[in-house]
C-alpha positions as CSV (number, residue, x, y, z in Angstrom):
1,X,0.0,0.0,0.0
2,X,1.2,3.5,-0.8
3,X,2.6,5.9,2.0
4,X,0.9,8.7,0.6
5,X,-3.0,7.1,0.4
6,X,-3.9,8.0,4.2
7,X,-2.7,11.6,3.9
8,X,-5.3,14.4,3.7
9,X,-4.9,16.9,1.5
10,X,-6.2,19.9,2.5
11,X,-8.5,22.1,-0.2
12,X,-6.8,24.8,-1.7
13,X,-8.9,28.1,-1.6
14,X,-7.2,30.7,-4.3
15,X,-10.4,33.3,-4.0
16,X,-9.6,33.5,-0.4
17,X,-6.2,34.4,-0.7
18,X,-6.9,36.7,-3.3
19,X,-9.5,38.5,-1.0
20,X,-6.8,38.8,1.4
21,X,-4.5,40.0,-0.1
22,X,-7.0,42.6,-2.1
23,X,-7.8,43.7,1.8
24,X,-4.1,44.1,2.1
25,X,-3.5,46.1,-0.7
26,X,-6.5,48.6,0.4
27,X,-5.6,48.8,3.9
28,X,-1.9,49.3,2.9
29,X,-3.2,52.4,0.3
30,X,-5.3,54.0,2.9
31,X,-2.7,53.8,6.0
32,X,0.0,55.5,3.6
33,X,-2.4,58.0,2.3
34,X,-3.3,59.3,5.4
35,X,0.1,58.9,6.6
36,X,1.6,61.4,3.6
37,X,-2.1,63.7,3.5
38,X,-0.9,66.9,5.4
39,X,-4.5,67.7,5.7
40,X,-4.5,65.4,8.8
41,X,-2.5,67.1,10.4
42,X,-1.2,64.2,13.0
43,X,1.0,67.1,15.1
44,X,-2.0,68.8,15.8
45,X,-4.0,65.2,16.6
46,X,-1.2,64.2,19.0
47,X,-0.8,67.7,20.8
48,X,-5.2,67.9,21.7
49,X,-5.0,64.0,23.0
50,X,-4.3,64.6,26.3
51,X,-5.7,68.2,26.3
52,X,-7.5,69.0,29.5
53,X,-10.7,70.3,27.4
54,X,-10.7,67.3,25.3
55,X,-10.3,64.9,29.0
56,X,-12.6,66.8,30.7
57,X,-15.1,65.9,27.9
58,X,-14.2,62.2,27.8
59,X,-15.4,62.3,31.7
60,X,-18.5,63.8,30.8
61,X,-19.1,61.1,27.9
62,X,-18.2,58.5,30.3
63,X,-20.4,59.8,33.3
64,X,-23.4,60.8,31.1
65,X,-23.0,56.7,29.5
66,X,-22.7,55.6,32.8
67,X,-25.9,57.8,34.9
68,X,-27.8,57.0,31.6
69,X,-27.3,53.5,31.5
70,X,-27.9,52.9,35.1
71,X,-31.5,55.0,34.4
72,X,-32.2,52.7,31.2
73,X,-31.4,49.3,33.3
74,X,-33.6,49.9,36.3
75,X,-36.2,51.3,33.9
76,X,-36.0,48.4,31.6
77,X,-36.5,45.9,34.1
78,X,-39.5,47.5,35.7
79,X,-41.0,48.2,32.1
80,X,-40.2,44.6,31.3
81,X,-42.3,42.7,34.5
82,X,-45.1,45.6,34.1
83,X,-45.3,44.1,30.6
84,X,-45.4,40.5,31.7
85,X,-47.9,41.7,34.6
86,X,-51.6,39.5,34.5
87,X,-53.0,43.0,35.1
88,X,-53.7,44.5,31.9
89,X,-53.5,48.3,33.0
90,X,-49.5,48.3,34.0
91,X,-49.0,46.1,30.6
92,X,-50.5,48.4,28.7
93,X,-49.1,51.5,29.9
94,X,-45.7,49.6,30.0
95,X,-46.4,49.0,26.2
96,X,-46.8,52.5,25.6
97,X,-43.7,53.9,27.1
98,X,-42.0,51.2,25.3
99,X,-44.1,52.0,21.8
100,X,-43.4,55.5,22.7
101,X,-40.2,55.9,23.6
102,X,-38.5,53.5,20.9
103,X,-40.6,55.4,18.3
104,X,-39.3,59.4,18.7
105,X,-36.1,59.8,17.4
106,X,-33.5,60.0,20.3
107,X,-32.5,63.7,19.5
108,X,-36.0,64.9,19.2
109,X,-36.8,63.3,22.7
110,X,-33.1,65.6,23.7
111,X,-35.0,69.2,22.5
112,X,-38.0,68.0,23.9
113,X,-36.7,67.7,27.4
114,X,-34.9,70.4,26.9
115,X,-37.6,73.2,25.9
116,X,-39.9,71.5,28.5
117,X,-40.5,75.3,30.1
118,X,-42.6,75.7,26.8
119,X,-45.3,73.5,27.8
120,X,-45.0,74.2,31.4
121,X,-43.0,77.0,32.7
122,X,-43.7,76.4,36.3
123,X,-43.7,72.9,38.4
124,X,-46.1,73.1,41.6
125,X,-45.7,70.6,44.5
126,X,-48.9,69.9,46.3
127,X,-52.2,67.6,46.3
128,X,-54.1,67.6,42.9
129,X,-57.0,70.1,43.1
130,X,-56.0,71.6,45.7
131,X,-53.5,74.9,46.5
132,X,-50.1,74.2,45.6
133,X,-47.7,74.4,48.1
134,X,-44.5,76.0,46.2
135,X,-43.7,76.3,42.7
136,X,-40.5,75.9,40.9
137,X,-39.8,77.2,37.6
138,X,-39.3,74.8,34.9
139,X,-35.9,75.8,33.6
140,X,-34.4,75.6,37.3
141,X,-35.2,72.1,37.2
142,X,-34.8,71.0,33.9
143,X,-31.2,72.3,33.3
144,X,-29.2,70.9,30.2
145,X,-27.5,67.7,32.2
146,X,-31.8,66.8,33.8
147,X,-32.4,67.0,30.2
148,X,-29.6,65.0,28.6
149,X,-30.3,62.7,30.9
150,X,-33.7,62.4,30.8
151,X,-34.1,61.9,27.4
152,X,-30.8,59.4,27.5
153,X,-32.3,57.3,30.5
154,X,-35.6,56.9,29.1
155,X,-35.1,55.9,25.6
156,X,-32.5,53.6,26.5
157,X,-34.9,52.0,28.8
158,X,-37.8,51.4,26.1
159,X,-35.0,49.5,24.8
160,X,-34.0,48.0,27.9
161,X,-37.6,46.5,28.8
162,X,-37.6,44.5,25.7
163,X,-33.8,42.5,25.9
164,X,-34.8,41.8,29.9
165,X,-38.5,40.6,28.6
166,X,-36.3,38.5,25.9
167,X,-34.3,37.1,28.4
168,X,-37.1,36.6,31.2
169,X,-39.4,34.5,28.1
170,X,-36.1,32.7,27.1
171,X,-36.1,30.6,30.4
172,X,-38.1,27.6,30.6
173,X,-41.9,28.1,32.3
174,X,-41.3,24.6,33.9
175,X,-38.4,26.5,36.2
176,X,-41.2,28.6,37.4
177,X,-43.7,26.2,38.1
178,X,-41.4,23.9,39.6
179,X,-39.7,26.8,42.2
180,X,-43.1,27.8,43.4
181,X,-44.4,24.1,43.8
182,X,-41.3,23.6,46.4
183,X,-43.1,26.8,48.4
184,X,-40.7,29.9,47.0
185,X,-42.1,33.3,46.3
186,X,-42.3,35.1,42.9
187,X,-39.7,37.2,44.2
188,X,-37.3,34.6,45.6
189,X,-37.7,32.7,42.3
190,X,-37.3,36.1,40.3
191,X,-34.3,36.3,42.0
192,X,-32.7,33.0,42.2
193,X,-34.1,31.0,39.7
194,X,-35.3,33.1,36.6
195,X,-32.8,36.4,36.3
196,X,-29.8,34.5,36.5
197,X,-30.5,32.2,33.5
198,X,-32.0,35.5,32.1
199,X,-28.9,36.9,31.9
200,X,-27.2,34.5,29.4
201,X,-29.2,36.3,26.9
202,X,-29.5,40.1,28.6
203,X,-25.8,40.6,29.0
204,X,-24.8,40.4,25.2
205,X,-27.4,43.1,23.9
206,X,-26.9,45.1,27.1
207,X,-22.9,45.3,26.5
208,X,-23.9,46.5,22.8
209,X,-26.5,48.9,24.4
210,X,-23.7,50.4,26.5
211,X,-21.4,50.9,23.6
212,X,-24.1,52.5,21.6
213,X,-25.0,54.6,24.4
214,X,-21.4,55.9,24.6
215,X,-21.5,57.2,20.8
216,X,-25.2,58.5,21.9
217,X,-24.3,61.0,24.4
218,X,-22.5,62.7,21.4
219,X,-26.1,64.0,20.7
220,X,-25.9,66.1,23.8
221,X,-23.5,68.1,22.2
222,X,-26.9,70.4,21.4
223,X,-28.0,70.8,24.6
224,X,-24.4,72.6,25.2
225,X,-23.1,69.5,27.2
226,X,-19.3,69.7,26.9
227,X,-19.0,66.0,26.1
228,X,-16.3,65.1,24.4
229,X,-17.9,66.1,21.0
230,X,-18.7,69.8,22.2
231,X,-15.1,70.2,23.7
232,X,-13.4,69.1,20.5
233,X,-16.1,71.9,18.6
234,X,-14.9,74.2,21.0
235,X,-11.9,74.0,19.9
236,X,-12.2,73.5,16.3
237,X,-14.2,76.7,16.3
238,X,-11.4,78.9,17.5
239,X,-8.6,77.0,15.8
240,X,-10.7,75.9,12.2
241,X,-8.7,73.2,12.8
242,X,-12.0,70.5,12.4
243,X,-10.3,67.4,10.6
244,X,-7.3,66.9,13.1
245,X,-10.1,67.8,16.4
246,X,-12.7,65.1,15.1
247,X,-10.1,62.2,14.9
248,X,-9.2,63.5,18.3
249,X,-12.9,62.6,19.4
250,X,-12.8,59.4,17.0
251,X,-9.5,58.3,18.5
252,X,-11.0,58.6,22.1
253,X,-14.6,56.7,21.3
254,X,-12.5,54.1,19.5
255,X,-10.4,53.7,22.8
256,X,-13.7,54.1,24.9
257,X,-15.6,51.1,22.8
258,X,-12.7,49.1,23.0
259,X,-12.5,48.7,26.6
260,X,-16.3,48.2,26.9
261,X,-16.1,45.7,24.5
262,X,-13.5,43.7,26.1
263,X,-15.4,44.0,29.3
264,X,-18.4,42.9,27.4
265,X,-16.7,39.3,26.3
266,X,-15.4,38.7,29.6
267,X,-18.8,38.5,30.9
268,X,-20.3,36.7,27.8
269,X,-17.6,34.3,28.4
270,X,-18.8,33.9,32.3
271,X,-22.0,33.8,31.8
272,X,-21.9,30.9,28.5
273,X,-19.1,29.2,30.7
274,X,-22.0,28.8,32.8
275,X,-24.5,28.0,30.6
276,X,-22.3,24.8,28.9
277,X,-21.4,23.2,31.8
278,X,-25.8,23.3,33.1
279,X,-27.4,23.3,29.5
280,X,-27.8,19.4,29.3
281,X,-29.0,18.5,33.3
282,X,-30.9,22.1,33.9
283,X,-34.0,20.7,33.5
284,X,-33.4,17.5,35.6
285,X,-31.6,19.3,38.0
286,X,-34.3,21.1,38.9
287,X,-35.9,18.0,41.6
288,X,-33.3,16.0,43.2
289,X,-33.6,12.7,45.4
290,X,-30.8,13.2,47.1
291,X,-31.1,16.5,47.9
292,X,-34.6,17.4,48.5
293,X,-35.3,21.4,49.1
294,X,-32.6,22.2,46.8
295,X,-33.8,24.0,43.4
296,X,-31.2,25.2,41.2
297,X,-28.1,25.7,44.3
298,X,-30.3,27.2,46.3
299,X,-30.4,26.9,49.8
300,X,-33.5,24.7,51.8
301,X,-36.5,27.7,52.7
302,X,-36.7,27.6,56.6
């Protein structure tokens, strides 16, 4: 028998080494062209990097994605378990603020918040029908940050309520059923039965949510918010300098995104580490003869 018949020979692929080497070629042209175009002015990149202006607006991207994010999550899940809710009066009004908020563009809902004095230019505090007790006037409340964030925190959580109602519908109803046959409350079984297998499938379109919501505070930039977009205008509007000021701000988002999306994988990797090692005996984990009172890891009620 010949040497040769048992070895494999792998399948030779020419169109996908001529694809990379096409991507090659163009990324080779592009990184040279902008490395020789004196319009980009690199000096004048590297000298506004570490600019206090243009740090003191990557802290106010980073806080604003941060505040807004934290408003959108707690929203979200609220919105989400109003809509799952038997009574049909907190579903529906959770489906409107979802139907609501998803629908307006994100930058109207910005100029909305913001010109909220136009509607009503006074907030009073007391019992309906009835004398207030003070009033406040609408523009002392509603300053540029209460609007940016308002109209950040609430869109995102439209947005929010449906990837936690995704995840909450992804678990199986048996899991439910089961926990409260063994005596645990809707809340003890929200809590240690349902969210944490929810969160195999909130976590990955939450991470994307956060990065999207760092590259949406850049809308603030209207409401005179000195983000990181409205310090690098700032600048650019003295100097005329606008090409070398908006790689500035594309350099930093790039760095920004980066390092959420790293954080991002770590925890798709924790969570789907999970998820592997249970997928198979979830189900039949769930009663146990030789540990009766024990659902999921948790501990015996009582």
């Amino acid at each position: 028998m010949n040497e040769h018949q048992d070895e494999i020979i792998p399948a030779r692929h020419p169109g996908r080494v001529v694809a990379a080497v096409l991507c090659i070629t163009i990324a080779g042209l592009v990184i040279v062209s902008m490395l020789q175009n004196p319009a980009y002015q690199w000096a004048i990149v590297v000298k506004y990097l570490s600019a206090t202006t243009v740090l003191t607006g990557l802290g106010w991207t980073l806080g604003l994605t941060i505040a807004s994010m934290t408003i959108g999550v707690i929203l979200g899940i609220i919105a989400a378990l109003m809509r799952q809710s038997a009574n049909p009066v907190l579903a529906t009004i959770a489906a409107i603020y979802i139907w609501l908020f998803r629908g307006v563009p994100l930058l109207v809902q910005l100029i909305f918040w913001y010109n909220l004095a136009a509607l009503y230019p006074a907030i009073s505090i007391g019992l309906p029908f009835a004398e207030p007790i003070g009033t406040i006037p609408t523009n002392d409340i509603i300053t540029p940050l209460v609007a940016a964030l308002l109209g950040l925190g609430l869109n995102e959580g439209a947005y929010m309520a449906e990837i936690v109602r995704s995840g909450l519908l992804s678990v199986d109803p048996g899991q439910r059923e089961a926990a409260q046959s063994l005596g645990m409350s809707p809340a003890h079984t929200l809590r240690r039965i349902i969210i944490p297998q929810a969160l195999r499938i909130i976590v990955p379109p939450t991470g994307n949510e956060v990065i999207g919501m760092l590259k949406a505070t850049s809308l603030v930039s209207v409401l005179s918010i000195s983000d990181l977009l409205y310090s690098v205008q700032g600048i650019y509007g003295r100097t005329l300098q606008t090409i070398p000021l908006l790689i500035v701000a594309s350099i930093w988002y790039l760095v920004a995104s980066t390092i959420l999306t790293t954080v991002q994988r770590a925890i798709e990797r924790h969570y789907g580490r999970g998820h592997r090692s249970s997928h198979h005996d979830a189900l039949s984990g769930l009663f146990s003869l030789s540990r009766p009172g024990f659902l999921l890891g948790s501990k015996r009620r009582g």
